[in-house]
C-alpha positions as CSV (number, residue, x, y, z in Angstrom):
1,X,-47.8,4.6,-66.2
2,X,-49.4,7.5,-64.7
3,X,-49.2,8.8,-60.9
4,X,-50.7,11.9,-59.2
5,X,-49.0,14.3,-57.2
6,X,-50.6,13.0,-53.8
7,X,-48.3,11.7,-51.3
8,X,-49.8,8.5,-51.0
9,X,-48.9,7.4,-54.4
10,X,-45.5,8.6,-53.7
11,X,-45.3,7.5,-50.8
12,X,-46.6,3.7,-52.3
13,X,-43.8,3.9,-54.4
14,X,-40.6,4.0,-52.3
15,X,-42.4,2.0,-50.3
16,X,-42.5,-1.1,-53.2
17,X,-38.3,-0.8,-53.7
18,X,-36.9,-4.2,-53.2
19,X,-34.6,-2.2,-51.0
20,X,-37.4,-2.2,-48.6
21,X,-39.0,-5.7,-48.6
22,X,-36.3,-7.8,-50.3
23,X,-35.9,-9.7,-47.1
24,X,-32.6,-11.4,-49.0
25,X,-31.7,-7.6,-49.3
26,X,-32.1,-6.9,-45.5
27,X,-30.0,-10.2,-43.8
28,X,-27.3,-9.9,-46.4
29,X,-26.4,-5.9,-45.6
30,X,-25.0,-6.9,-41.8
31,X,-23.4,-10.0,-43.5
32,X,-21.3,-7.3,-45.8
33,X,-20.2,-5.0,-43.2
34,X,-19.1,-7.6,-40.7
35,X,-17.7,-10.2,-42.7
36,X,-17.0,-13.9,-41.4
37,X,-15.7,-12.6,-38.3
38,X,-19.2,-11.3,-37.4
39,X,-19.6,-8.8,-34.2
40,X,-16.0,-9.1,-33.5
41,X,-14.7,-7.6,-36.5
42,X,-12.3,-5.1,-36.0
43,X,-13.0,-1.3,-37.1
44,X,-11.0,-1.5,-40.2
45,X,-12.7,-4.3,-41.6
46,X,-16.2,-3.0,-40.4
47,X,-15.5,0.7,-42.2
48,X,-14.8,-1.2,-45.1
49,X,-17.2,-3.3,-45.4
50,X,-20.1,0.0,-45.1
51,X,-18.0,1.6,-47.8
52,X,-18.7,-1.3,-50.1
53,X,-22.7,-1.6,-49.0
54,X,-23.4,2.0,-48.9
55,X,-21.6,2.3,-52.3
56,X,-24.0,-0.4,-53.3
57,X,-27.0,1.6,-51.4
58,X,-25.8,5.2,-53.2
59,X,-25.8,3.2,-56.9
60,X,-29.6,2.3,-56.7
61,X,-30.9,5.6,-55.0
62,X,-28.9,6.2,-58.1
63,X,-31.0,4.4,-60.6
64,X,-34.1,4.9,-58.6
65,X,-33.5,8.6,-59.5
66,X,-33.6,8.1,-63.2
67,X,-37.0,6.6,-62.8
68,X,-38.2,9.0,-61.1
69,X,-37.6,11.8,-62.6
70,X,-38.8,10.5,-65.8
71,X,-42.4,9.1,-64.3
72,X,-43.5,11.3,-61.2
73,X,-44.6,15.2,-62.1
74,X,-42.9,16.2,-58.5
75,X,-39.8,14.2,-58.6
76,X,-38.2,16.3,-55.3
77,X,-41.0,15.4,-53.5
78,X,-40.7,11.4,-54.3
79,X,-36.5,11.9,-53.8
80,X,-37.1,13.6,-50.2
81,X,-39.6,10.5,-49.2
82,X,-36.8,7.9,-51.0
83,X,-33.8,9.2,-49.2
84,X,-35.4,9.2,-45.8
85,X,-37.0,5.8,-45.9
86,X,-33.0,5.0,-47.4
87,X,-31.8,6.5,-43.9
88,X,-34.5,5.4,-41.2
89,X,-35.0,2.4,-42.3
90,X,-32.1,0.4,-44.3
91,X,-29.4,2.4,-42.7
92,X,-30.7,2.1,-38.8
93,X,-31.3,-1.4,-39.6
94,X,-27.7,-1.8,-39.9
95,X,-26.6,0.5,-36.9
96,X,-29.1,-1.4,-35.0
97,X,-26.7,-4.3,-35.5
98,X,-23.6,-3.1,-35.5
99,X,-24.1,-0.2,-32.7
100,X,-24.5,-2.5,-29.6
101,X,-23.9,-0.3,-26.8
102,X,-21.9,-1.7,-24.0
103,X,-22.9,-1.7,-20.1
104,X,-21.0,0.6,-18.5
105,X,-21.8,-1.4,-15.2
106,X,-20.3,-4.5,-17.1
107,X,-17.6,-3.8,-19.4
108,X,-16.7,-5.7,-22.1
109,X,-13.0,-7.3,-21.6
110,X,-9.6,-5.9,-23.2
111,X,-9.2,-9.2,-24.9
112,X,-12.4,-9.0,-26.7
113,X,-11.5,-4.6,-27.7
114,X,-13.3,-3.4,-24.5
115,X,-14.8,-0.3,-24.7
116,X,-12.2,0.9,-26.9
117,X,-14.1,-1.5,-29.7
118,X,-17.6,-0.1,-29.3
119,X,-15.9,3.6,-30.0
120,X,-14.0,2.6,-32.7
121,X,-17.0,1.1,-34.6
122,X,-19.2,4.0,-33.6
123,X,-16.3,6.3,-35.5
124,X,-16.3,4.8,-38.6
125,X,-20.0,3.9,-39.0
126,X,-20.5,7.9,-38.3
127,X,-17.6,8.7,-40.9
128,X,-19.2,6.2,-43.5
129,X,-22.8,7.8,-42.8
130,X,-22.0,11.2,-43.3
131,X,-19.9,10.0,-46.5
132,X,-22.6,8.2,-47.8
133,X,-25.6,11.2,-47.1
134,X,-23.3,13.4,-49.0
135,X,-23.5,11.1,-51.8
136,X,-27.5,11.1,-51.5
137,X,-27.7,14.5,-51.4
138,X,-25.5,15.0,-54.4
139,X,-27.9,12.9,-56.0
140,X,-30.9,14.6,-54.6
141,X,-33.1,14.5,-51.7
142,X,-35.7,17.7,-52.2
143,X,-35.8,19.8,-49.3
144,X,-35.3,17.3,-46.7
145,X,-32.6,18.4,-44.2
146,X,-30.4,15.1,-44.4
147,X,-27.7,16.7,-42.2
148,X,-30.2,16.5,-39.1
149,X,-31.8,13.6,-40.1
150,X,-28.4,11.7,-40.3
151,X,-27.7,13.5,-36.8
152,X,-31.1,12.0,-35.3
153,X,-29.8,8.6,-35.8
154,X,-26.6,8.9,-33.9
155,X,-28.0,11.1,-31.3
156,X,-28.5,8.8,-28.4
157,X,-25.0,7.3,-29.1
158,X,-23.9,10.9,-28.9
159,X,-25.5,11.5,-25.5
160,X,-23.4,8.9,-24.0
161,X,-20.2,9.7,-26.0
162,X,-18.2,11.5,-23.5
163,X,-19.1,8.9,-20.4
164,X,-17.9,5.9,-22.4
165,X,-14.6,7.9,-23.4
166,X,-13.6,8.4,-20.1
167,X,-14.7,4.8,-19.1
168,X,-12.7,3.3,-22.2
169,X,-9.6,5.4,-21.3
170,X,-9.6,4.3,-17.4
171,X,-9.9,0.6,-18.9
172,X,-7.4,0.7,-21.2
173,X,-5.2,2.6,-18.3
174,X,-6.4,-0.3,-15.8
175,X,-5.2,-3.2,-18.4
176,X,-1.7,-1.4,-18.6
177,X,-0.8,-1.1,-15.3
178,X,-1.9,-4.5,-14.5
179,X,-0.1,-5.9,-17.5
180,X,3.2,-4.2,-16.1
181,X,2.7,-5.3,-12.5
182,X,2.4,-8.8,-14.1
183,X,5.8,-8.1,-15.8
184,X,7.6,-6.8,-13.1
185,X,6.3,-9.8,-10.8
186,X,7.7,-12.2,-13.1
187,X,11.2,-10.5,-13.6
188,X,11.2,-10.2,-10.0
189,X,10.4,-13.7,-9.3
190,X,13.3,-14.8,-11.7
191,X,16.0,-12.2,-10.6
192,X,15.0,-13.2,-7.1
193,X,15.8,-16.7,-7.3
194,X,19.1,-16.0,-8.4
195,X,19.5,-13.7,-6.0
196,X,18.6,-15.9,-3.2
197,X,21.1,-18.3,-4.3
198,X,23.5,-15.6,-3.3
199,X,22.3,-14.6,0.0
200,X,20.0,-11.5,-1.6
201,X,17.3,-10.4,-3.3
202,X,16.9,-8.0,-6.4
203,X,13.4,-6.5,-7.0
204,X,12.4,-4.2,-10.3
205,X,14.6,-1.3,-11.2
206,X,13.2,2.2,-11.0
207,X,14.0,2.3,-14.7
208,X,11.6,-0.7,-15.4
209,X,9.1,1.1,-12.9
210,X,8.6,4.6,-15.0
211,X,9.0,4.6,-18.8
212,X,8.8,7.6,-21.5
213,X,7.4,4.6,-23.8
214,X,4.4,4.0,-21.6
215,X,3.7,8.2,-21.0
216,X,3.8,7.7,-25.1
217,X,1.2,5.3,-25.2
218,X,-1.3,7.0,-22.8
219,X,-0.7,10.1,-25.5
220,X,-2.1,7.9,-27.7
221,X,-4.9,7.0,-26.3
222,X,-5.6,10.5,-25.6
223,X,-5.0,11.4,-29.4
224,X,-7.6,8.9,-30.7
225,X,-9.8,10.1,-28.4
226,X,-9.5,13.3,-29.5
227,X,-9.6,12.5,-32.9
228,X,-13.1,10.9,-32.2
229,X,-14.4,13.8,-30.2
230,X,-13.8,16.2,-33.8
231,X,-15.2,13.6,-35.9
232,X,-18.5,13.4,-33.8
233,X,-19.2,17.0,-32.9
234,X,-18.8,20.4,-34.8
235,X,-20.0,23.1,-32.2
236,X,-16.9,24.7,-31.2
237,X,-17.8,24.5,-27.5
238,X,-18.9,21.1,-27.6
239,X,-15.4,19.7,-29.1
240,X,-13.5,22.1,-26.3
241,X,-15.5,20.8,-23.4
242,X,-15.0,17.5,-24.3
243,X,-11.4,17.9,-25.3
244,X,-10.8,19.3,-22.2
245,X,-12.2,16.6,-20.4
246,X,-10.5,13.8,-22.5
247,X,-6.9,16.0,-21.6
248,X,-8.0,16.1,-17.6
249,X,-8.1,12.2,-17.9
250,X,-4.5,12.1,-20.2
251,X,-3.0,13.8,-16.9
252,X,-4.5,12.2,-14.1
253,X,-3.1,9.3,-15.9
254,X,-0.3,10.3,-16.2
255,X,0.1,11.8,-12.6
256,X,-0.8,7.7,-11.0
257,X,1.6,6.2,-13.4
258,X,4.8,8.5,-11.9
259,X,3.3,8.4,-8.3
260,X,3.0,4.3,-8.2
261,X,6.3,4.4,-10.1
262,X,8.3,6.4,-8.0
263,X,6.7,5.0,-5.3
264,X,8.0,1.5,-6.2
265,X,11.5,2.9,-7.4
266,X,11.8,4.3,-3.6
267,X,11.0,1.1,-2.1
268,X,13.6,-0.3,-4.5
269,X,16.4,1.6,-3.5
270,X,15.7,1.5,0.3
271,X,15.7,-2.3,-0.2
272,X,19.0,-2.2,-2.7
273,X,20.4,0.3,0.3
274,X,19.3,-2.2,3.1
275,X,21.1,-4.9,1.6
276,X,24.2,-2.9,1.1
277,X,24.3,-2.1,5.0
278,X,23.4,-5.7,5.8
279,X,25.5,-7.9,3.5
280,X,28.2,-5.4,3.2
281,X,28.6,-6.1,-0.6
282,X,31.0,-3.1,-1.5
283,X,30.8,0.0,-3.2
284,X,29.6,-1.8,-6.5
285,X,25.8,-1.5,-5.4
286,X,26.4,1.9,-4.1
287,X,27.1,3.3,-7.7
288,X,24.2,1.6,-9.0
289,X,21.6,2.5,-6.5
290,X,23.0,6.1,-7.2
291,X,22.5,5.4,-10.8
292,X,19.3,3.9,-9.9
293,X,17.6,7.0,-8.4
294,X,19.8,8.9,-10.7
295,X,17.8,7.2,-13.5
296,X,14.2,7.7,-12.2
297,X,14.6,11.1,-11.5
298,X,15.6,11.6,-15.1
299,X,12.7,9.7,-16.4
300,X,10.5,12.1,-14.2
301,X,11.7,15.0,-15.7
302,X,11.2,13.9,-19.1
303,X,8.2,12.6,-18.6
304,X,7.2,16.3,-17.6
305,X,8.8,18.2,-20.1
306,X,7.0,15.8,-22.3
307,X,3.7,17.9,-21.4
């Protein structure tokens, strides 16, 4: 079979793959990445799932590429037009899917991944794309610049990126503090029944108020974050502003959590010291509001030369 070197032909070509009209093809793709557990599949799951379909999309650009460079005279050209109908079409066809961007105005609850989900996904499908136009341009894809195409289809994603971070972090920050006012309300209302049977009431340590564990676990946050900012963007003052930004939010954290701690810790103590004077219940509770406030000025401390 004989083809000229005009465009149209080639471009008649690609345009034939099954890739491209198979409509069994098209539905079954977002069925591979996100499993049984459809759009609330976790990240893991989804990045493996577009390593096994853009493995599958690599091997027939793959064969593809044998035919063409035995039948067309100008076999860069008809590569260039294959690997960007691959990319704008089959591949944003999936990130259509997968990429549903949250409403900031709205957010999507912690018990369903929040924010936090949307980013994760958006981390590995970027990782997996890049992987996987690597692999078509190891195969070959003419002169066409598959870097900023592949850019182009993350860019409005990318726009938004640093807005979203900040949102995700003061979510997950949000969730945390509510989830520990929740625990110290409950230890509070069980230690204070006993201590009403007594004549007193006990209310949360200041140890139970400020923790090195939870600091920890806002650095964490801030580390994925980080680790998302690299992956996204290369231009050296891009990555700084943003990892500046994402630090600024690590430490205005950080700053609340002591304050609303040691806030609570001083309320504990003047009520621990108020009971002393009024129930006159020896020098016992003396030595342990002193180890009290001797404890969350520790914890202070650490939590500072932590940073």
């Amino acid at each position: 079979m004989q083809f000229n070197r005009g465009t149209s032909a080639m471009q008649h070509y690609v345009a034939t793959r099954p890739m491209f009209i198979d409509v069994e093809i098209m539905n079954t793709d977002i069925q591979v990445v996100l499993g049984d557990d459809g759009p609330q599949a976790d990240s893991s799951s989804i990045a493996e799932g577009l390593s096994i379909l853009y493995k599958e999309i690599a091997d027939t650009v793959r064969k593809e590429a044998t035919t063409i460079m035995a039948v067309f005279p100008s076999p860069n050209e008809v590569m260039s037009i294959l690997v960007q109908r691959v990319l704008e079409q089959r591949v944003t066809a999936i990130l259509d899917k997968l990429l549903i961007r949250p409403s900031l105005a709205s957010l999507p609850p912690v018990e369903e991944g929040g924010l936090l989900h949307y980013l994760r996904v958006l981390s590995v499908a970027y990782d997996k794309t890049e992987e996987l136009a690597k692999e078509l341009q190891s195969i070959g894809c003419g002169d066409l610049d598959i870097e900023g195409l592949t850019e182009s289809i993350y860019v409005s994603h990318k726009d938004e990126y640093t807005e979203f971070e900040h949102a995700s972090l003061r979510q997950l920050y949000q969730s945390k503090m509510a989830e520990l006012r929740a625990e110290a309300k409950q230890q509070s209302e069980s230690t204070g029944s006993i201590g009403r049977a007594k004549g007193a009431s006990l209310n949360t340590s200041p140890q139970q108020l400020i923790s090195v564990t939870v600091v920890t676990e806002f650095v964490r946050w801030n580390e994925e974050a980080i680790s998302r900012c690299t992956l996204l963007f290369s231009q050296p003052t891009t990555v700084a502003a943003n990892v500046r930004s994402i630090f600024a939010c690590l430490l205005d954290q950080v700053s609340q959590y002591l304050t609303v701690g040691l806030d609570g810790a001083r309320e504990s103590l003047n009520e621990a010291a108020a009971m002393r004077d009024r129930y006159v219940i020896g020098t016992s509770v003396s030595r342990r509001v002193a180890a009290a406030a001797a404890s969350a000025v520790c914890l202070l401390f650490c939590s500072l030369i932590y940073f």
